[in-house]
N, C-alpha and C positions, 0 to 999 in steps of 0.2 A: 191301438191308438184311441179307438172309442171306448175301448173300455175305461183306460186312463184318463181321456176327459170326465168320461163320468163319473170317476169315484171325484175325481177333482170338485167337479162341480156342486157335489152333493155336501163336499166337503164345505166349501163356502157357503151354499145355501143352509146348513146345519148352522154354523159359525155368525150367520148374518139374519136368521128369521125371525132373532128376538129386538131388531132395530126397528118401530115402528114409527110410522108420522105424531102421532100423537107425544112422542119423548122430544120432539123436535119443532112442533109446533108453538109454543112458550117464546121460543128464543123468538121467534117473529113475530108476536103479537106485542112481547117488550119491546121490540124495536118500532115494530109501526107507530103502539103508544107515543113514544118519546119523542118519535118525527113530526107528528101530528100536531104533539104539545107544542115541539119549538118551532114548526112551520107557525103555529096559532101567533105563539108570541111574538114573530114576526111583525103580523099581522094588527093585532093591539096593538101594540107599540110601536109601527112604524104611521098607525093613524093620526099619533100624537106628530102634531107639525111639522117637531123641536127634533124631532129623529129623521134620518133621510137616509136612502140610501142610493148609491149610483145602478147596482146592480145585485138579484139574487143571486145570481150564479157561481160572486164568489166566496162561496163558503163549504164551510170545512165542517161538516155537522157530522156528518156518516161516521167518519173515525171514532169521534167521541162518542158517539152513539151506538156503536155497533161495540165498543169498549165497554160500558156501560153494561149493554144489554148480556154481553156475553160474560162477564163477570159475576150477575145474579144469576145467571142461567148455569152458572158451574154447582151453585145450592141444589139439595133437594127438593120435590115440589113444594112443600111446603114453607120452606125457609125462603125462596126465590123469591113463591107468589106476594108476602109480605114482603120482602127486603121491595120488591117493585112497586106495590100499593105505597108505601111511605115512600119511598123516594119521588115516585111522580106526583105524589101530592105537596108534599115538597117543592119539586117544581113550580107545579101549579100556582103553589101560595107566592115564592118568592118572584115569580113571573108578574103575579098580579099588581104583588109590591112596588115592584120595579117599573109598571105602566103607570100608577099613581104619581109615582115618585115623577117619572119624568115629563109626566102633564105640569106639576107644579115647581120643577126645577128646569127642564130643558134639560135634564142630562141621566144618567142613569148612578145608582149609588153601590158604593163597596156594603157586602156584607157586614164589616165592623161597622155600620151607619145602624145596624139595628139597635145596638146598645143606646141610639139617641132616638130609636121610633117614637117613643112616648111624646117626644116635643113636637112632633108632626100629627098626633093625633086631634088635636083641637082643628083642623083645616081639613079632616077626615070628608066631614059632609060638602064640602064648598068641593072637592078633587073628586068624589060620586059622582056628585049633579051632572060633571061634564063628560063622563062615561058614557060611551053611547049603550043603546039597550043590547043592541047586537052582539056591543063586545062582551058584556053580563054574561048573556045567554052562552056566548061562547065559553065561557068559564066554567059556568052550571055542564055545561055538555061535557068538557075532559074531565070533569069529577066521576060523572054516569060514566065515561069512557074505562075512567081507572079502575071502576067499581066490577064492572061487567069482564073488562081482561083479566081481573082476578078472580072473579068466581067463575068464570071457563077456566081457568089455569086448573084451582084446583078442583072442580067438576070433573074435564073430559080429558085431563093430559096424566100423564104416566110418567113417573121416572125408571130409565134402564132398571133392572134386574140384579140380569143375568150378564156373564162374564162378557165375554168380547164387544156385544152394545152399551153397556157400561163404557169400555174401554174408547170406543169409539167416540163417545160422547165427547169424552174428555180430548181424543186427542185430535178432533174436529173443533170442540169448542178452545183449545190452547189455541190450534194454530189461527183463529181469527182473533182471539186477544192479543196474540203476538204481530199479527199484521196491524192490530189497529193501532195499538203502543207503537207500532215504529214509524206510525204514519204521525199520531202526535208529536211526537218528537222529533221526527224530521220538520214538521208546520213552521216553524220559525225560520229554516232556512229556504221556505219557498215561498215567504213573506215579501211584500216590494211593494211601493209606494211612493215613486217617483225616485228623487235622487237619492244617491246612496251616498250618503257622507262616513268619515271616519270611523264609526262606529255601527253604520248598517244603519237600514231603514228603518223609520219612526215604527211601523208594523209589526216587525221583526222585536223592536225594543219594547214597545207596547207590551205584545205577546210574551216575554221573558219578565217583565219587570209593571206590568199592568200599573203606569198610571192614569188611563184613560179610558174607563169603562163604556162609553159612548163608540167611542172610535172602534174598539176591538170587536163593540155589538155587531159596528157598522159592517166591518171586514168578515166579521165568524156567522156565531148568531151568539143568544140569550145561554144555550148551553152550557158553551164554552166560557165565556163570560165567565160564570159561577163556576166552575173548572178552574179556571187560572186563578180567581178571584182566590179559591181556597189554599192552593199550593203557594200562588207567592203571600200570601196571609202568614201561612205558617214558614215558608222559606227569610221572610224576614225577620224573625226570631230567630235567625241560626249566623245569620251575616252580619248581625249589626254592630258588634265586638270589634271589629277590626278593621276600624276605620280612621282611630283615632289618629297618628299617623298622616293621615290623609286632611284631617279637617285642620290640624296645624303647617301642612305647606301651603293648604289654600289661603291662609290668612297670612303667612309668611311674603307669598306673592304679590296677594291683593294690593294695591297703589295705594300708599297711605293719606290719611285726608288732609285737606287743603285747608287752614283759614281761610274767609271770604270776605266782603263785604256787608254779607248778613250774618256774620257768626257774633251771639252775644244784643245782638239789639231787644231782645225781649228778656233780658237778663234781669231774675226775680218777682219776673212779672208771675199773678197768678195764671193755671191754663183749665181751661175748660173743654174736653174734645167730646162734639157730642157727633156718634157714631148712626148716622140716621137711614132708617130701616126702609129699604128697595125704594130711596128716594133717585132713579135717574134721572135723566135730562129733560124727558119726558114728563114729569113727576113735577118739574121744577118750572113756571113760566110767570111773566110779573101780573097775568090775572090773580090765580089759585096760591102765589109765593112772591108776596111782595119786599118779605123782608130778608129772605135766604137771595134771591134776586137784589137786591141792594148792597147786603154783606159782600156776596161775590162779588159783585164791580168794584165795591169800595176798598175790598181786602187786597189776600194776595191770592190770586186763582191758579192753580195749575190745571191749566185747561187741557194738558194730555196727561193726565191720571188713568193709569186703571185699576180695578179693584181685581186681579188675578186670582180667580178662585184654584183653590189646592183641597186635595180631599174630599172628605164627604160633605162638608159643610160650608153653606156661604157666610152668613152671619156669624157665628162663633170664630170660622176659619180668617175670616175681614179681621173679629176683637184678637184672637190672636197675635195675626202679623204685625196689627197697628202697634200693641202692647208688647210683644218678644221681638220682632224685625225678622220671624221666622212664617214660615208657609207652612200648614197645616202636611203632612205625610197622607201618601194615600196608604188605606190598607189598616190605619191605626184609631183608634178611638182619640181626640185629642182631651176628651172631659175625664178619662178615666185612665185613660193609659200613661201620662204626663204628671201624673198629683204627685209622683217623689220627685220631680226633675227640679233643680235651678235656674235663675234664673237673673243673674246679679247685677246684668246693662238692660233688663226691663224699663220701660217706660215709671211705673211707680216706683222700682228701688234705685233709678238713677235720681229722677225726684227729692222721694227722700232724703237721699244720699246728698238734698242739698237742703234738706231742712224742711222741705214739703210735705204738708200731709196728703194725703191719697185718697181716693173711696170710689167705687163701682155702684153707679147708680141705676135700676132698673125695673120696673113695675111688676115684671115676672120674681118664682120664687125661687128660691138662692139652689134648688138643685133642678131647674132646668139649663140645661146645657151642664148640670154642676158648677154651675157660678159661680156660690157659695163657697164651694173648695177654690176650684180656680182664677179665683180673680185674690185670693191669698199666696197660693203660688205665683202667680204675676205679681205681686207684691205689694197688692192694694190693704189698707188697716182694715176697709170693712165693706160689703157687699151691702148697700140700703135698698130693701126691696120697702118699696111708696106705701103699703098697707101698713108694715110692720111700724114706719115712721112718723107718717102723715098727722097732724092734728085732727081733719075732717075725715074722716074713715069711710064715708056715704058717697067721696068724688071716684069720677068716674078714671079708674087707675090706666086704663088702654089707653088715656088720651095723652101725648104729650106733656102741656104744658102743666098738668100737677104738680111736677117738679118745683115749678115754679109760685102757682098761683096755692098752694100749701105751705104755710109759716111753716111748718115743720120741717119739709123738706127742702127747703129753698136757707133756714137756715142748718139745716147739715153739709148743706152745698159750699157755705160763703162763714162756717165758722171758725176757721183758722185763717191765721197774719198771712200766711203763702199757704197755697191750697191748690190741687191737681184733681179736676173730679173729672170722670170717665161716665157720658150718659147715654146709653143704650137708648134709642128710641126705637118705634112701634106702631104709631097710628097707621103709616100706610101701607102697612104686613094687611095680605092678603087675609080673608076672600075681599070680592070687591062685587058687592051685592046691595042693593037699595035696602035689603031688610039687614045689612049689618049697621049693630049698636053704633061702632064708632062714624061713622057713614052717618047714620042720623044727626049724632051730633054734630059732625060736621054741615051739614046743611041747616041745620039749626042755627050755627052761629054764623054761615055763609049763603044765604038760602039762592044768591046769584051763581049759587056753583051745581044745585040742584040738577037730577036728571032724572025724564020718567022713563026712559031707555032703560028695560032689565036687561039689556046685554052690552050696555053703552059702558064698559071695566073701563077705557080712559078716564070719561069724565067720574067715575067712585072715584078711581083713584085716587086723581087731583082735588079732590072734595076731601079723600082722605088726609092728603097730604098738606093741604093747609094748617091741616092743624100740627105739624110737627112747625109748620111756618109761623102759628102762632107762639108755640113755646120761644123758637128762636127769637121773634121779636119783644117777647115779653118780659125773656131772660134780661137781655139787652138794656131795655127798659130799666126794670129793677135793678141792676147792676149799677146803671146811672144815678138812679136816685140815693142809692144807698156810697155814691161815690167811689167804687170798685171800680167801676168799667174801664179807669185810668191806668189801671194797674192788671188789667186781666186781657187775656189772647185766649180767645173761641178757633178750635179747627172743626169746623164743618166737614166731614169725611161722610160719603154713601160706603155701604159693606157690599150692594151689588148692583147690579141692574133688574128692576121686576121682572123677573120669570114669565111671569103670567100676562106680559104685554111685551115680549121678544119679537122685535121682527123673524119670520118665518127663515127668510135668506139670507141673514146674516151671520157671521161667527160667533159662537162666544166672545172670542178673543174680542172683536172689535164693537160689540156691546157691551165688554165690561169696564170702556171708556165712563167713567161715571163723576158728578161732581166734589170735588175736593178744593177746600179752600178756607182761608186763613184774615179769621177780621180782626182787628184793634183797632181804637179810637186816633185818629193822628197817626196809623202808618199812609204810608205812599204807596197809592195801588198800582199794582200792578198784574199783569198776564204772564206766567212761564209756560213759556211754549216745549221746553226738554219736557221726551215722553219722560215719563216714571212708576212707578208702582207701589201697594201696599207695603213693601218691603222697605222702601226710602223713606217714609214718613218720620219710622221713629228714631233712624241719625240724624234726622232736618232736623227733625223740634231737638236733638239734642244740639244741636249747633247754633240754633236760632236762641238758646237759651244759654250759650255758654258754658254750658256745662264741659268736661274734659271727653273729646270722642273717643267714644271705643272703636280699635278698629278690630273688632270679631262680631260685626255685623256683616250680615250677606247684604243687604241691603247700600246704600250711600246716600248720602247729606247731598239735595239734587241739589244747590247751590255750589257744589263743587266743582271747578273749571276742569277737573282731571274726571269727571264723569262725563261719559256720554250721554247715558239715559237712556233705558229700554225697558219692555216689561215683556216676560214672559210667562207661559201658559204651560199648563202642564199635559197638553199634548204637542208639547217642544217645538209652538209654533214662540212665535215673537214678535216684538213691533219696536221699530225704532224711528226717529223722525224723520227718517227716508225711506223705512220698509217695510211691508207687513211679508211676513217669512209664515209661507203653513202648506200641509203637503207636499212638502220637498223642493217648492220653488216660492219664487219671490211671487206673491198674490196679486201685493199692490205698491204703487208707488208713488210716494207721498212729496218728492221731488225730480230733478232732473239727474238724480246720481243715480249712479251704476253699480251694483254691487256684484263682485266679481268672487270667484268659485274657492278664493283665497279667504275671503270676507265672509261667506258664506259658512264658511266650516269653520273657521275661526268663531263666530256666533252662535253653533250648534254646539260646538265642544263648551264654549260659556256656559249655554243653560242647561245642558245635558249636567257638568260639572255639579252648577248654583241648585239642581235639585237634587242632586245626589250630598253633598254636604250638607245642605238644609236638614232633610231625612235623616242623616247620620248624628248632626250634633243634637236632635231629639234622643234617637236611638240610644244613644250613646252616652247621655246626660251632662253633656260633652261641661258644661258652664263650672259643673262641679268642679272637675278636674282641678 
């Protein structure tokens, strides 16, 4: 019997002495790497305000990590030790990005937002400054980290040989590939986040269909994030085919629209909607905005507007909706991936379609945001960037009213009988710094709005933002004198709320409450209290204008007595003028009504629905059809 153990023994000990630590050591120094990075990015990015979380604990990192790591670690050394040097630098980079990003945005962005990095790079230095040093240094450290786990890799480690530690390798490192894949994969179903409606938890939906890169931060980490962020990237290129089908029973459904009492009263008037840049509530008081403050009382105000951001972008995703009646898709490029799409109940080509000319006015150049292309697919004749036009070449283009106070551009503005111009503004686009250009000027021509507080961003702001107050009052102006103003209707629309003056505690959702409203000379002012959204805007002005409504808008004409009016958010919270709906219960309650678990899911499968069709009729070029 002892001699039998011992050949036995000898026999494994033969079989097993070419297994050493060193062929095994790798896998664990990739995985510490990786923890280390995404514990950091944690860290970073949860010093930004605008990020919170309830708890670390629940998160799901190890699977995807220990996935990862064991994945390069099935390479030989030398293929592993690079495929890990690039990847977690990689990380690294796209981590750092995504802290920039959500100091200046409040939110975190989809990977297809890189194709628009260039437009974010002018605000580079202003999004630095407020970097703390710490976090820097912490950066510089996982660079030395990455550098040092790979020249120990391929210094002091060994890859198996010889036959059976070879084999081992592989089928030690399978069976934890295969644990961690089925833990990803199961993740979704041990997802949960209060109530569970008809189609499973926002978590759960998040996680499969990632429209909400903040939230999924909040629940996973930074990771996973870029995980999903990749797979359903590429998984929406395989779905988007077969939907059409679906985007014609939702409009077969839809309640068809109502004449009103306001259908047709601006009928041939000229419109002017000037789309003004991170001016909220805040932005707007009758010190620093005495004539945007007067428009409003005097016009029509929808005083529960919100501006619903979708996607990766606020401002272009705002010109969007106002211009298609669609919400930007997450996951998609909207400047580059949309240039073949149609788009025939547009804002400009319904316009036209009554004799109106069109044009996209903006101080920037025709290929930021790709304007240029896009504002032709929206169905404008011509994109005027203010250099290209101007008479005075030496005015200062960042500021608002050049539009105006420019013969050249002021008449491209007002040189056709009926005319529809679209004006991007700008002045009070961040930084908000005493030494920015536009900020000087503006105390130059306000010096009672002066601040010698360098860290006093309200008062820049509003310093900044008079001067979009002055274009509006001066348009006004000239429009009177030139006799137009009788004949023309200004919509005043904000694209979002300033990022960079968010209250801390508050939601998106109920900060992107923002000013919207509607002057002419001789209308009857008034306050609409129905919430509504980016999406309503452009049936309203088609009904306010008489033109014939289309009903293949996601959106509605808020003067419609068959609408209720609500606006929602693309992490399928909602607001309606009795509820704010977010994390699987009612939040807030804005009367004495009760909403009951009928109503409740009845309004989840609505916007669950409104953003899956949105998405689809891009996808799918649906207008062509």
């Amino acid at each position: 019997m002892t001699e039998r153990f011992k050949k036995w023994n000898d026999r494994v000990s033969e079989t097993t002495k070419d297994i050493k630590i060193k062929n095994w050591f790798p896998l664990l120094l990739y995985l510490c790497a990786y923890i280390i990075t995404d514990l950091f990015m944690m860290y970073a990015i949860f010093r930004n305000p605008y990020i919170s979380v309830d708890s670390y604990l629940r998160r799901m990192i190890f699977s995807n990590l220990f996935l990862l790591s064991s994945f390069i670690f099935m390479f030989g050394k030398k293929t592993s030790a690079i495929l890990f040097a690039v990847s977690e630098l990689l990380f690294i980079v796209y981590g750092f990005a995504q802290m920039c990003y959500s100091h200046a945005n409040k939110t975190l962005f989809r990977i297809s937002a890189i194709f628009s990095a260039k437009e974010g790079t002018g605000f580079a230095g202003s999004i630095m400054s407020e970097i703390s040093t710490k976090v820097k240094i912490g950066f510089i450290a996982l660079i030395i980290l990455t550098a040092v786990v790979t020249f120990v890799t391929l210094k002091f480690s060994s890859s198996p040989e010889k036959g059976f530690a070879r084999k081992f390798k592989y089928i030690v490192n399978g069976i934890i590939l295969a644990a961690s894949l089925t833990v990803v994969l199961l993740i979704p179903y041990f997802l949960s986040s209060g109530r569970m409606d008809n189609y499973g938890s926002f978590d759960k939906y998040n996680y499969i269909n990632f429209l909400d890169a903040t939230t999924l931060f909040k629940r996973n980490d930074l990771f996973t994030c870029l995980e999903r962020d990749v797979v359903c990237t590429v998984k929406q290129q395989f779905t988007a085919s077969d939907s059409v089908e679906n985007i014609n029973n939702y409009f077969e459904k839809k309640q068809p629209h109502q004449d009103n009492d306001m259908t047709g009263i601006f009928k041939d008037k000229n419109l002017i909607v000037v789309q003004m840049e991170s001016l909220d509530y805040k932005g707007i008081t009758a010190e620093n905005c005495p004539n945007l403050t007067k428009f409003m009382e005097e016009g029509i105000n929808f005083k529960n507007f919100y501006s619903s951001r979708f996607g990766n972008t606020f401002t272009f995703g705002t010109e969007t909706a106002i211009n298609t009646g669609l919400f930007a898709p997450s996951g998609a490029v909207l400047s580059t991936d949309y240039v073949e799409n149609s788009f025939p109940y547009s804002l400009a080509s319904m316009f036209k379609a009554d004799g109106y000319s069109a044009n996209e006015f903006h101080f920037n150049t025709p290929d930021y945001y790709n304007r240029g292309v896009m504002s032709k697919v929206y169905g404008y004749e011509n994109y005027i960037k203010y250099e290209d036009y101007a008479q005075n070449k030496d005015q200062l283009f960042e500021v608002d009213d050049t539009v105006v106070t420019d013969n050249g551009l002021y008449n491209e503005l007002t040189k056709n009988d009926k005319f529809l111009d679209y004006i991007v503004t700008f002045s009070a686009h961040l930084p908000y710094s005493i030494y920015d250009t536009v900020y000087l000027e503006a105390i130059k021509r306000h010096p009672e709005l002066k601040t010698d507080d360098l860290y006093d961003k309200l008062s820049i702001y509003r310093a900044k933002a008079s001067l979009t107050d002055d274009m509006a009052g001066e348009l006004v102006e000239r429009l009177e004198q030139d006799g137009l103003m009788e004949n023309t209707v200004i919509l005043f629309i904000t694209d979002h709320f300033c990022a960079d003056l968010a209250d801390n505690d508050v939601s998106e959702a109920l900060i992107s409450n923002t000013p919207c409203f509607i002057y002419a000379k001789g209308i009857e002012p008034q306050t609409v209290e129905k919430v509504c959204n980016t999406s309503d805007i452009l049936p309203t002005l088609i009904n306010l204008f008489g033109m014939e409504n289309c009903g293949e808008y996601i959106g509605s004409d808020i003067f419609d007595d068959s609408y209720d009016g609500y606006a929602c958010f693309q992490n399928l919270s909602w607001i309606t003028n009795d509820f704010y709906y977010s994390g699987g219960s009612i939040a807030k309650n804005y009367t004495d009504a009760v909403a009951d678990d009928d109503f409740i899911e009845k309004m989840n499968e609505m916007v669950r629905e409104r953003i899956d069709i949105n998405n689809q009729i891009l996808f799918n070029n649906y207008y062509k059809q």
